[in-house]
N, CA, C and O atoms as a GROMACS GRO file, in nm:
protein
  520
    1UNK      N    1   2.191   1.250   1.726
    1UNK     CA    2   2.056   1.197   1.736
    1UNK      C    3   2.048   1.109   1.860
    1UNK      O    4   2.125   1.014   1.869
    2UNK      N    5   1.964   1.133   1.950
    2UNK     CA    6   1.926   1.026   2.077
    2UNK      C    7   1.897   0.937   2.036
    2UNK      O    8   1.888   0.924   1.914
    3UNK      N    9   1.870   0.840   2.120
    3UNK     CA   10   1.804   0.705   2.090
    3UNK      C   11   1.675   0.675   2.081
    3UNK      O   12   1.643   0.564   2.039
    4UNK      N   13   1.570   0.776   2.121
    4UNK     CA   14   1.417   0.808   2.112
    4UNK      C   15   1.426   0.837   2.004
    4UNK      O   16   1.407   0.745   1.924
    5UNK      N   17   1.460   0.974   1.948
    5UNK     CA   18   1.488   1.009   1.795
    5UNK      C   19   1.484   0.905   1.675
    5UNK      O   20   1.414   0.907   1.574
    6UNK      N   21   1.563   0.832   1.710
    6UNK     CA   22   1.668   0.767   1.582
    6UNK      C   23   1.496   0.629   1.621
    6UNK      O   24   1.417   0.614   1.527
    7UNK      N   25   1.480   0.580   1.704
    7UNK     CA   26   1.385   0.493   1.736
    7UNK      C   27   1.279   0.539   1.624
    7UNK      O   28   1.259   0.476   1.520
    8UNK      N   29   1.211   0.660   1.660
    8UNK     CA   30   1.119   0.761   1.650
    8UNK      C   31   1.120   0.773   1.450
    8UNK      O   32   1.021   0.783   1.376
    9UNK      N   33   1.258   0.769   1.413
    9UNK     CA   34   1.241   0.813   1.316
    9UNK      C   35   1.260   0.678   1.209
    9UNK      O   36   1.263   0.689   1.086
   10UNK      N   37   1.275   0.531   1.298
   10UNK     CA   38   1.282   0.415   1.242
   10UNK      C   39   1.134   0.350   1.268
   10UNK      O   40   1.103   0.240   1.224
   11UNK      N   41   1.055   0.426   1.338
   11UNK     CA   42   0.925   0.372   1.333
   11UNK      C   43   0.850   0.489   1.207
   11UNK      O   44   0.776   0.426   1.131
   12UNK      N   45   0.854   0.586   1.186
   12UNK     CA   46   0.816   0.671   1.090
   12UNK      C   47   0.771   0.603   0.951
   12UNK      O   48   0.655   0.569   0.931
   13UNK      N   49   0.859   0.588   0.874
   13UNK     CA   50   0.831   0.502   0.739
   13UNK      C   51   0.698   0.391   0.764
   13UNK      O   52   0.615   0.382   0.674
   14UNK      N   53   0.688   0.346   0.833
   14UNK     CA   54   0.616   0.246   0.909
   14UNK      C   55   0.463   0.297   0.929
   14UNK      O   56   0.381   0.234   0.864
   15UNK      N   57   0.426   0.375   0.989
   15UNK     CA   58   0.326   0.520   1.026
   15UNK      C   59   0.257   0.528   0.903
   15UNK      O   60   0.134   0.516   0.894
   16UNK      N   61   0.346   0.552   0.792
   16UNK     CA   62   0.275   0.655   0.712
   16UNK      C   63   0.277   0.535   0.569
   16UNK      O   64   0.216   0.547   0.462
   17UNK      N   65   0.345   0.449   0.602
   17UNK     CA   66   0.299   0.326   0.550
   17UNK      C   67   0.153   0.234   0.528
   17UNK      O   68   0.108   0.173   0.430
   18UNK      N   69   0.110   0.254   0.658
   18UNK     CA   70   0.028   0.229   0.759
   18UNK      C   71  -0.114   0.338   0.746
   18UNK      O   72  -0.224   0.283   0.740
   19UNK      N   73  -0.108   0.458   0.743
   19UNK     CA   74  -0.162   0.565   0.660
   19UNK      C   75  -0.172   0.566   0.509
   19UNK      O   76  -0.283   0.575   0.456
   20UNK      N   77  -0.062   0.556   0.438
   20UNK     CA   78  -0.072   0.502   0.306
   20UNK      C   79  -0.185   0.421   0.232
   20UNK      O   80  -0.250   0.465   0.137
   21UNK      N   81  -0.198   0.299   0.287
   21UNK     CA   82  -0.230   0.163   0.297
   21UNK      C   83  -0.393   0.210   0.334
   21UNK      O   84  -0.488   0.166   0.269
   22UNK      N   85  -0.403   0.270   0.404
   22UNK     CA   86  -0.574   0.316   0.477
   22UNK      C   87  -0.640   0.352   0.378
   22UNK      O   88  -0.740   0.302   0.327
   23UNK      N   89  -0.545   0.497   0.338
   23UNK     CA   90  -0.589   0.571   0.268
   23UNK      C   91  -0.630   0.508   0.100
   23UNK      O   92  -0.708   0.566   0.025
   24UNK      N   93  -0.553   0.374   0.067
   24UNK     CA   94  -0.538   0.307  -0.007
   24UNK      C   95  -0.679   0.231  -0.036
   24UNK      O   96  -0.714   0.209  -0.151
   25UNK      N   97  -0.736   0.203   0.045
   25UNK     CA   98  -0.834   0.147   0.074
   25UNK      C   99  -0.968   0.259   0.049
   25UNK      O  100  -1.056   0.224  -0.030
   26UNK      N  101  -0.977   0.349   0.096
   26UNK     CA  102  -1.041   0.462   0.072
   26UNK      C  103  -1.089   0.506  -0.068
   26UNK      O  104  -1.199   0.539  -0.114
   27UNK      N  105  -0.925   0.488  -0.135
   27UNK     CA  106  -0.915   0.539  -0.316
   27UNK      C  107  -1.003   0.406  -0.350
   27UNK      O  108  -1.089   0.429  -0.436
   28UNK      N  109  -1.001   0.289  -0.307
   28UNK     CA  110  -1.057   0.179  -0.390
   28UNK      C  111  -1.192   0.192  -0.361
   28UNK      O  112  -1.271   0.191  -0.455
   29UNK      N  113  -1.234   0.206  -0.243
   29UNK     CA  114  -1.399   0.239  -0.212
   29UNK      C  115  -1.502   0.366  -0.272
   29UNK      O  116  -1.625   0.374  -0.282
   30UNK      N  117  -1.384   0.462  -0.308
   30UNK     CA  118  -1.423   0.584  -0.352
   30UNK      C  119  -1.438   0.539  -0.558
   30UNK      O  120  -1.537   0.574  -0.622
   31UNK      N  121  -1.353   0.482  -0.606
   31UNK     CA  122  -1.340   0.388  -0.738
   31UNK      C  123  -1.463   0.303  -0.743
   31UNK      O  124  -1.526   0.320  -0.848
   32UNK      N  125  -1.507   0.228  -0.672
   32UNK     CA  126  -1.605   0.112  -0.673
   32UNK      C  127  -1.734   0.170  -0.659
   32UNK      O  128  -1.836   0.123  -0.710
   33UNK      N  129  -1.728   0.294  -0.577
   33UNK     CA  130  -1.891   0.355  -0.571
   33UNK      C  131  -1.870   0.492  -0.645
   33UNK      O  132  -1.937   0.589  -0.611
   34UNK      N  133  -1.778   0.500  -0.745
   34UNK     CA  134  -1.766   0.597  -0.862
   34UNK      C  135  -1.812   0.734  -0.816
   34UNK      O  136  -1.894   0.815  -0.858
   35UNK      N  137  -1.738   0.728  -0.724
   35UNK     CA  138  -1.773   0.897  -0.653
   35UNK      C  139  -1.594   0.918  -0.708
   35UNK      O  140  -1.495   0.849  -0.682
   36UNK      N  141  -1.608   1.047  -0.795
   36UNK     CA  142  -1.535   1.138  -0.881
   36UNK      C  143  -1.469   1.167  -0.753
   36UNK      O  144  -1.378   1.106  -0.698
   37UNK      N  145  -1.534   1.273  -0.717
   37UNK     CA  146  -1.458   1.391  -0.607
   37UNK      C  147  -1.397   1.311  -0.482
   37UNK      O  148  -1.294   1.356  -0.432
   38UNK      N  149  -1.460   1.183  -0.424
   38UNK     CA  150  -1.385   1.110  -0.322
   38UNK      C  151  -1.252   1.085  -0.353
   38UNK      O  152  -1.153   1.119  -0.288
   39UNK      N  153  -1.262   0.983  -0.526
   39UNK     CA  154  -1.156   0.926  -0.558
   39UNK      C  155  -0.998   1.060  -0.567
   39UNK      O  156  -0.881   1.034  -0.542
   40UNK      N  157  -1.049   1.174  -0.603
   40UNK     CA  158  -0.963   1.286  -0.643
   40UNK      C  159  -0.906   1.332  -0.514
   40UNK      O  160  -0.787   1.360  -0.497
   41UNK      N  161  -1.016   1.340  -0.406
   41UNK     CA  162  -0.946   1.361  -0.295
   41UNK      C  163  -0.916   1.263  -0.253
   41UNK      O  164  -0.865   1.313  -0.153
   42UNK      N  165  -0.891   1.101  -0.230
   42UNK     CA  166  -0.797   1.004  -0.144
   42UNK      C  167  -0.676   1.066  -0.256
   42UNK      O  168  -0.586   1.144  -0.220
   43UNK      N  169  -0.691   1.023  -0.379
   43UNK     CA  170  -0.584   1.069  -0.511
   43UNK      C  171  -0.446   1.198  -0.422
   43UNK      O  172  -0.324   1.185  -0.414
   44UNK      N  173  -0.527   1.298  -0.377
   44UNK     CA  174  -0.418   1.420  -0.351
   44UNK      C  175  -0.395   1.375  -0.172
   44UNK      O  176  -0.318   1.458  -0.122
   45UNK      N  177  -0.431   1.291  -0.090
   45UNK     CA  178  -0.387   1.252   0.041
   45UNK      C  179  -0.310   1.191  -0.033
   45UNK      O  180  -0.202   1.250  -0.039
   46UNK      N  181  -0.315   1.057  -0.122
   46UNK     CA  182  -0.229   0.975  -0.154
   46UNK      C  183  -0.057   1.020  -0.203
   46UNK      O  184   0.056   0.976  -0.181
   47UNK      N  185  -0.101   1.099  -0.260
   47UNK     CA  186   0.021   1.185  -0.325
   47UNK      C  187   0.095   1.249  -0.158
   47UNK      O  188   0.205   1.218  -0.114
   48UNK      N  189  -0.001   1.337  -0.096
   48UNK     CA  190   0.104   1.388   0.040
   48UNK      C  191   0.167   1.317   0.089
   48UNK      O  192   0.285   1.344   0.109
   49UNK      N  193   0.090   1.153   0.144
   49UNK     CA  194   0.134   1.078   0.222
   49UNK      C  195   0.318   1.050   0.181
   49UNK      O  196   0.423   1.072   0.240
   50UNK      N  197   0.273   0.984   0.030
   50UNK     CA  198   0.401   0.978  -0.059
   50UNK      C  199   0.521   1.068  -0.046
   50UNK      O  200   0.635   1.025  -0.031
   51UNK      N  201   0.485   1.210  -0.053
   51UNK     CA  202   0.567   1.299  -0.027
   51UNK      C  203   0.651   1.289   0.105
   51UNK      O  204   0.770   1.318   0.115
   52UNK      N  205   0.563   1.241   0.211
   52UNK     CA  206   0.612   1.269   0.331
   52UNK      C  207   0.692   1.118   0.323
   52UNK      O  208   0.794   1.102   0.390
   53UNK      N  209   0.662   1.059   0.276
   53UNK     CA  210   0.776   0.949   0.269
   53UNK      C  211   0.926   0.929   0.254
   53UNK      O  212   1.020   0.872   0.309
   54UNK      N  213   0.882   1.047   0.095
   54UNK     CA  214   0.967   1.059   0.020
   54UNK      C  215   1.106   1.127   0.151
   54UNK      O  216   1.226   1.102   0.160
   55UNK      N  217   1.006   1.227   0.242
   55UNK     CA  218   1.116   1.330   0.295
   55UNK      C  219   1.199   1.266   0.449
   55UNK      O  220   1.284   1.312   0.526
   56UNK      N  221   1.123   1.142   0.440
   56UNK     CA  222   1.239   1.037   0.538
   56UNK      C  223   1.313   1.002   0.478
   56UNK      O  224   1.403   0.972   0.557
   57UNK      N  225   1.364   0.968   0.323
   57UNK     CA  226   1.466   0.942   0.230
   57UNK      C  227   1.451   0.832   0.193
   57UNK      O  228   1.544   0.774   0.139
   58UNK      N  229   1.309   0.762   0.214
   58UNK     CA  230   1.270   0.693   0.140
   58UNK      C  231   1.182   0.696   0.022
   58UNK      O  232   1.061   0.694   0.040
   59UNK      N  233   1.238   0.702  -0.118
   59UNK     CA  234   1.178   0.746  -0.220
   59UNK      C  235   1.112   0.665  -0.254
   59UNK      O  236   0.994   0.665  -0.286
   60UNK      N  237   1.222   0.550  -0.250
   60UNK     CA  238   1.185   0.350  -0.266
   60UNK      C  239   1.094   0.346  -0.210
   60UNK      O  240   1.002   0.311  -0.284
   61UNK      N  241   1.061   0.367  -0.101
   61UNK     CA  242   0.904   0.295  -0.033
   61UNK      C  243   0.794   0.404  -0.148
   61UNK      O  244   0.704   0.347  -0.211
   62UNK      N  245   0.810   0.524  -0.158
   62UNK     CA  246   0.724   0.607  -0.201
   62UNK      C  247   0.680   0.534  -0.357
   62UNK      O  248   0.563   0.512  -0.389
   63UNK      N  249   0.765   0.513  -0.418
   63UNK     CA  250   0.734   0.418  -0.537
   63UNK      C  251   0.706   0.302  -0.534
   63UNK      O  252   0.646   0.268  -0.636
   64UNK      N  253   0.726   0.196  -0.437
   64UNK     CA  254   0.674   0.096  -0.401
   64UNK      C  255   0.515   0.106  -0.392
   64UNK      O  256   0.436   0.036  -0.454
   65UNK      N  257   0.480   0.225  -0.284
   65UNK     CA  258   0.360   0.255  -0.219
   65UNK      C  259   0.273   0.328  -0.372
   65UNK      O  260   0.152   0.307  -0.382
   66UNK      N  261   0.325   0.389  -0.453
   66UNK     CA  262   0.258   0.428  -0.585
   66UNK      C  263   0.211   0.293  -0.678
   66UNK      O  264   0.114   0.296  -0.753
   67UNK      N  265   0.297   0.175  -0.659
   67UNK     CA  266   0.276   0.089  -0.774
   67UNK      C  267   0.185   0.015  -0.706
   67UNK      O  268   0.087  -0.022  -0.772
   68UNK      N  269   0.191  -0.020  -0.577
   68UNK     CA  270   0.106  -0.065  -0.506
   68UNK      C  271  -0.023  -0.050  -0.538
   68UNK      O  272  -0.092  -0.142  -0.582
   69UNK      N  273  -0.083   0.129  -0.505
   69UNK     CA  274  -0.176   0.145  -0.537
   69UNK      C  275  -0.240   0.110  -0.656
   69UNK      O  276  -0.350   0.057  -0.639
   70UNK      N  277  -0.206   0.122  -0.761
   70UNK     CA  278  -0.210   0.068  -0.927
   70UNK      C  279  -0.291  -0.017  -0.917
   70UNK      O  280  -0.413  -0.030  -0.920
   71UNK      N  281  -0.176  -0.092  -0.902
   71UNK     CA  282  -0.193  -0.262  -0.873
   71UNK      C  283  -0.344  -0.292  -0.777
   71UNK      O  284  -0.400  -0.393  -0.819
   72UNK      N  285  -0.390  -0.253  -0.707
   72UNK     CA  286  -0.495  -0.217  -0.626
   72UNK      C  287  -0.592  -0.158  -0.720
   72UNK      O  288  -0.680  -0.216  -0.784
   73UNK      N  289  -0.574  -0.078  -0.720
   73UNK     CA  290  -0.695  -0.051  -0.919
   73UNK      C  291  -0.720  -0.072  -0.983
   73UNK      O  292  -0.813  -0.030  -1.052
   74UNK      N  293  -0.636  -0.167  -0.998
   74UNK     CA  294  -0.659  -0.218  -1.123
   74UNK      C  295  -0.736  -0.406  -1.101
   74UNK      O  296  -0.806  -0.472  -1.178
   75UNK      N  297  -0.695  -0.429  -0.998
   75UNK     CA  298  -0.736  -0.538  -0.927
   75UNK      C  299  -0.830  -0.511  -0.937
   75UNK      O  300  -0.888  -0.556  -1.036
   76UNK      N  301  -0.899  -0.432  -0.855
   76UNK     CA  302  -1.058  -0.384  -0.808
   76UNK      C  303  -1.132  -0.366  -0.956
   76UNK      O  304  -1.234  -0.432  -0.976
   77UNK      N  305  -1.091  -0.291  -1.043
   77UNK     CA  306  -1.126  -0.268  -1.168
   77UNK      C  307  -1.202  -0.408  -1.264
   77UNK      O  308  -1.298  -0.411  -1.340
   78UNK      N  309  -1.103  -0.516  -1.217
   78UNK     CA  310  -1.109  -0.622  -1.253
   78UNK      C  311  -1.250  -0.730  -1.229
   78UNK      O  312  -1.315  -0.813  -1.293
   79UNK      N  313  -1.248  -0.666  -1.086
   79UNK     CA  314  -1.350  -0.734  -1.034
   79UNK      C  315  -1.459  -0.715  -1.001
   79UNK      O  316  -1.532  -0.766  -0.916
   80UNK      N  317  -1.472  -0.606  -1.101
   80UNK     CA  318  -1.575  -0.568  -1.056
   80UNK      C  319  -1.637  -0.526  -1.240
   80UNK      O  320  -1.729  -0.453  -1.275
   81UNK      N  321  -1.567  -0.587  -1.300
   81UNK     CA  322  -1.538  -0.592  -1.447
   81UNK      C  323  -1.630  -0.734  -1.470
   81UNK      O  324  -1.636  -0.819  -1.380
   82UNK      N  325  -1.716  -0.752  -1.627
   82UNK     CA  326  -1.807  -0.796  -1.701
   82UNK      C  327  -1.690  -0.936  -1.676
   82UNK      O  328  -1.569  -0.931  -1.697
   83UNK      N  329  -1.752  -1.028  -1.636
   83UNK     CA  330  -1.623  -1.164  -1.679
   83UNK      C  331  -1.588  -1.213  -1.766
   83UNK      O  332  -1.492  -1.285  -1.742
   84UNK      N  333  -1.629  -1.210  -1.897
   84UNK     CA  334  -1.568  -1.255  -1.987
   84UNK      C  335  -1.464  -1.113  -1.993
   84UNK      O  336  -1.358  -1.128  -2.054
   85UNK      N  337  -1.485  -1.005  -1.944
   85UNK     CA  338  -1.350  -0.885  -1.942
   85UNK      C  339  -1.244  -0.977  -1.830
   85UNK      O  340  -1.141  -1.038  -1.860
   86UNK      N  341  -1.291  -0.968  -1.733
   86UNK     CA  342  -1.190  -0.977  -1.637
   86UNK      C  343  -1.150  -1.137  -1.602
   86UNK      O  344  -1.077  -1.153  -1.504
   87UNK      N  345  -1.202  -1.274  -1.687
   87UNK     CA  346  -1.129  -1.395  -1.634
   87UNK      C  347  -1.013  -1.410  -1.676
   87UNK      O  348  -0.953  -1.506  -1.627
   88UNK      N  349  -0.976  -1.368  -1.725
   88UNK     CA  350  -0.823  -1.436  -1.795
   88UNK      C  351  -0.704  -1.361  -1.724
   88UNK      O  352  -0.595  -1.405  -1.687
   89UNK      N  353  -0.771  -1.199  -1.711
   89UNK     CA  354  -0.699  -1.128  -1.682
   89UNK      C  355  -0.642  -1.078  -1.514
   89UNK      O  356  -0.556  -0.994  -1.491
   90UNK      N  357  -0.736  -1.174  -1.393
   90UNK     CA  358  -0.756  -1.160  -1.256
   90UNK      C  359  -0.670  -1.243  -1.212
   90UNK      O  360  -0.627  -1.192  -1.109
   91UNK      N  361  -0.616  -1.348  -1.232
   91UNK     CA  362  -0.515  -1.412  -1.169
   91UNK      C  363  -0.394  -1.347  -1.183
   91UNK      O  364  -0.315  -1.392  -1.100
   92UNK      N  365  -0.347  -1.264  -1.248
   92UNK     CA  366  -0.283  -1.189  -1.289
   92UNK      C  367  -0.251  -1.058  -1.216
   92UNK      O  368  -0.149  -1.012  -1.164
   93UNK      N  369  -0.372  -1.017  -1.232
   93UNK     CA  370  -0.374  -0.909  -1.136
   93UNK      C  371  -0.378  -0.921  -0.930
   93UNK      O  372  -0.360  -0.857  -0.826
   94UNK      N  373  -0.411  -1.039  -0.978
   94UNK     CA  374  -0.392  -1.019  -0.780
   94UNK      C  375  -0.238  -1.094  -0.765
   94UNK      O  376  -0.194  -1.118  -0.653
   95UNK      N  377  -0.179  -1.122  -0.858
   95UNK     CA  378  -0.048  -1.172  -0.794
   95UNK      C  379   0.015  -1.087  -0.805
   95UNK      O  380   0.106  -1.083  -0.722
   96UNK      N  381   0.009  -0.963  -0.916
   96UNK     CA  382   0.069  -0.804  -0.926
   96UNK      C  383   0.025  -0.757  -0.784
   96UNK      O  384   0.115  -0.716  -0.711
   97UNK      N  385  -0.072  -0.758  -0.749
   97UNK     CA  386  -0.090  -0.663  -0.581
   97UNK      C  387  -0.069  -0.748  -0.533
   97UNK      O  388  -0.121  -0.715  -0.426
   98UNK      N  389  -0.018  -0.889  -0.506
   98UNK     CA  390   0.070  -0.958  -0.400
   98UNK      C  391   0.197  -0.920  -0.366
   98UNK      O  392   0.264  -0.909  -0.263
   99UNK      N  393   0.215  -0.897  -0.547
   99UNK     CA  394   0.357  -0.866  -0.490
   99UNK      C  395   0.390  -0.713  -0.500
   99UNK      O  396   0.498  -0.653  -0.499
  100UNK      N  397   0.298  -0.683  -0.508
  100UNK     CA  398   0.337  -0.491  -0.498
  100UNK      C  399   0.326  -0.457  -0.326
  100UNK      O  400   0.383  -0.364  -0.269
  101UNK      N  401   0.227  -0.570  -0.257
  101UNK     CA  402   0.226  -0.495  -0.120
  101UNK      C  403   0.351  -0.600  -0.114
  101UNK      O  404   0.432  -0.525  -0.058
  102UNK      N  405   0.408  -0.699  -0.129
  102UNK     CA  406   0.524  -0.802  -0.076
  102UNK      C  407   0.601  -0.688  -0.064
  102UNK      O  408   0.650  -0.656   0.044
  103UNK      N  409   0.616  -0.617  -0.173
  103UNK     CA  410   0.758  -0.506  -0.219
  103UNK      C  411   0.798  -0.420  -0.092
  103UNK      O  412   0.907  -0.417  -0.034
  104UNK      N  413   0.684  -0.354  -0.065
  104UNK     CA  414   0.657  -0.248   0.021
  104UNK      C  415   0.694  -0.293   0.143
  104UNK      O  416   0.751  -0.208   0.212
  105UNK      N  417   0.679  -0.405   0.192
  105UNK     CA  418   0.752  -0.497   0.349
  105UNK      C  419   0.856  -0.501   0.313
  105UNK      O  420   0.949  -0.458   0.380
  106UNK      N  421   0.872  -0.562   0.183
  106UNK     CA  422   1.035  -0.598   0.183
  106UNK      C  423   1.091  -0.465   0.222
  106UNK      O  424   1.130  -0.457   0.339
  107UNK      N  425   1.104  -0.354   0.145
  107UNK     CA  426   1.159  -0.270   0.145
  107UNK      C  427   1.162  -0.199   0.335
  107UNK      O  428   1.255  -0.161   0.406
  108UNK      N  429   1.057  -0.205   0.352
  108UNK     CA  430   1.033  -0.124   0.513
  108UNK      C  431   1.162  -0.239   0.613
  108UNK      O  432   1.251  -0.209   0.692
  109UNK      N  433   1.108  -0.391   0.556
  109UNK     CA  434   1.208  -0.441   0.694
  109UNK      C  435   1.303  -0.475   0.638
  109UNK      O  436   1.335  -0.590   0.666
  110UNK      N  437   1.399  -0.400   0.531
  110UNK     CA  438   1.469  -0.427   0.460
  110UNK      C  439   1.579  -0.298   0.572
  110UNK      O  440   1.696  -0.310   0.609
  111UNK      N  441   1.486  -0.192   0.595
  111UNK     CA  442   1.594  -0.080   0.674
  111UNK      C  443   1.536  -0.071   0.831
  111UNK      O  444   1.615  -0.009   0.902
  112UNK      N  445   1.436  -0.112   0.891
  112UNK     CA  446   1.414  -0.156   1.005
  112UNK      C  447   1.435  -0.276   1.077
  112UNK      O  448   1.501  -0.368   1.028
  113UNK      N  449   1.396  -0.281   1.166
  113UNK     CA  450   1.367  -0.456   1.249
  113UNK      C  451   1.246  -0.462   1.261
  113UNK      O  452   1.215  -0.582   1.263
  114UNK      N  453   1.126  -0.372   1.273
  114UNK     CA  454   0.999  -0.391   1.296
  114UNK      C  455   0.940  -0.447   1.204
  114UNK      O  456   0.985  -0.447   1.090
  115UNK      N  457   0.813  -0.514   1.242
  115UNK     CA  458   0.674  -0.599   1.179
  115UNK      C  459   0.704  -0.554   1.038
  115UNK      O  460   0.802  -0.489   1.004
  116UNK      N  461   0.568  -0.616   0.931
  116UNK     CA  462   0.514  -0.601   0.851
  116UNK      C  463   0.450  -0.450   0.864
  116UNK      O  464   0.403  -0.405   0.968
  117UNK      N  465   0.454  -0.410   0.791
  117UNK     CA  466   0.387  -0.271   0.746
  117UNK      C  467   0.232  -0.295   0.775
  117UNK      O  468   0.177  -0.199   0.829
  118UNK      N  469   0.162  -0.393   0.752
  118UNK     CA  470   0.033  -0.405   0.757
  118UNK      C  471   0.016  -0.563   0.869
  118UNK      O  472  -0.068  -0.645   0.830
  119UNK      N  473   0.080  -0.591   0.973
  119UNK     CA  474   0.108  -0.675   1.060
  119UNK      C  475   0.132  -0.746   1.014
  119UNK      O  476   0.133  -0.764   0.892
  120UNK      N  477   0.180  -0.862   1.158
  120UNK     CA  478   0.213  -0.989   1.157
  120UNK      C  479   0.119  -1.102   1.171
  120UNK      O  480   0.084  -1.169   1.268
  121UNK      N  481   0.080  -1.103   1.014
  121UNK     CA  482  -0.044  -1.208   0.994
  121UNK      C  483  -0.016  -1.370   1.049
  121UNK      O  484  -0.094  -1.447   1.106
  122UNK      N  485   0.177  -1.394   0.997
  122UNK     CA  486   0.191  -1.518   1.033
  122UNK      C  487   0.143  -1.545   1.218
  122UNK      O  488   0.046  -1.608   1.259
  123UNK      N  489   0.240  -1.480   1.294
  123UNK     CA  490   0.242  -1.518   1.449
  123UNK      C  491   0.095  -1.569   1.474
  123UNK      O  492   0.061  -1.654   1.556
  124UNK      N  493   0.005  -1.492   1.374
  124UNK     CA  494  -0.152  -1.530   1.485
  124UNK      C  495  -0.225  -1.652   1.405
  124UNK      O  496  -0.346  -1.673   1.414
  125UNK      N  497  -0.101  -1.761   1.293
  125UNK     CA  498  -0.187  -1.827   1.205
  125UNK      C  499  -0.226  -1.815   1.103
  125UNK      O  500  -0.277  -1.917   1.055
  126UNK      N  501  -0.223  -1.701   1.025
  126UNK     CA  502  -0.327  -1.659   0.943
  126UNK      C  503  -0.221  -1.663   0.825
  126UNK      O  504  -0.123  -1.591   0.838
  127UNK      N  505  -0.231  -1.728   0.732
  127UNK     CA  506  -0.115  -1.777   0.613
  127UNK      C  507  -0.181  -1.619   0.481
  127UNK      O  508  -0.287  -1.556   0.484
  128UNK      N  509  -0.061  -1.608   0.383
  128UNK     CA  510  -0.158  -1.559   0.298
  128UNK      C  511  -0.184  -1.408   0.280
  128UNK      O  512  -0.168  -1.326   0.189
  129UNK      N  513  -0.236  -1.405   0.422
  129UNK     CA  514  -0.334  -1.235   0.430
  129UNK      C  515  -0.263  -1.118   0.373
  129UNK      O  516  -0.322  -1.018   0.333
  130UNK      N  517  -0.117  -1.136   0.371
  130UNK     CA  518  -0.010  -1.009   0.360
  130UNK      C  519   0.102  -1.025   0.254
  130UNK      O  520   0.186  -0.936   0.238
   0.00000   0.00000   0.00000
């Protein structure tokens, strides 16, 4: 393997992380304005993306990036939920998608040196965001 390669294929996980995460966003917008067929199709990108994860030999990120999403659904679900449904139960849920996207960094700069999967919120100030 060259050194472009091996570079190439240590920025990869990262990419589709990054894609993941978009697309992530998509499933929640498609959930919130209860469009069926949107949510079904981010649903089967979501699943490829995963796959293609999976086939860098990272399965770990691919399950990271599954619970993630959840956790993201269920968040949103929450909040968008009657409040006497969702007070007790929302603090809860956003520290589950804190730490489901935490997971997903850990894991990426756990086998890289590069950034955050979804940037480097600290360098520019910004506490929190990630």
């Amino acid at each position: 393997m060259t050194v472009v390669n091996a570079v190439a294929a240590d920025e990869r996980p990262a990419e589709l992380i990054n894609a993941h995460r978009a697309e992530q966003a998509a499933y929640r917008s498609a959930l919130a304005a209860e469009n069926a067929a949107q949510a079904a199709a981010c649903t089967q990108r979501l699943g490829q993306i995963a796959q293609a994860v999976r086939t860098t030999g990272r399965a770990d990120l691919a399950t990271a990036l599954a619970e993630e999403t959840n956790a993201g659904a269920v968040l949103l679900t929450l909040l968008t939920a009657a409040d006497e449904v969702s007070r007790d139960q929302l603090p809860a849920a956003l520290t589950r998608f804190q730490a489901s996207n935490d997971a997903v960094d850990t894991r990426l700069n756990g086998s890289t040196k590069g950034e955050r999967a979804n940037g480097d919120c600290q360098s520019n100030g910004v506490t929190g965001c990630c």
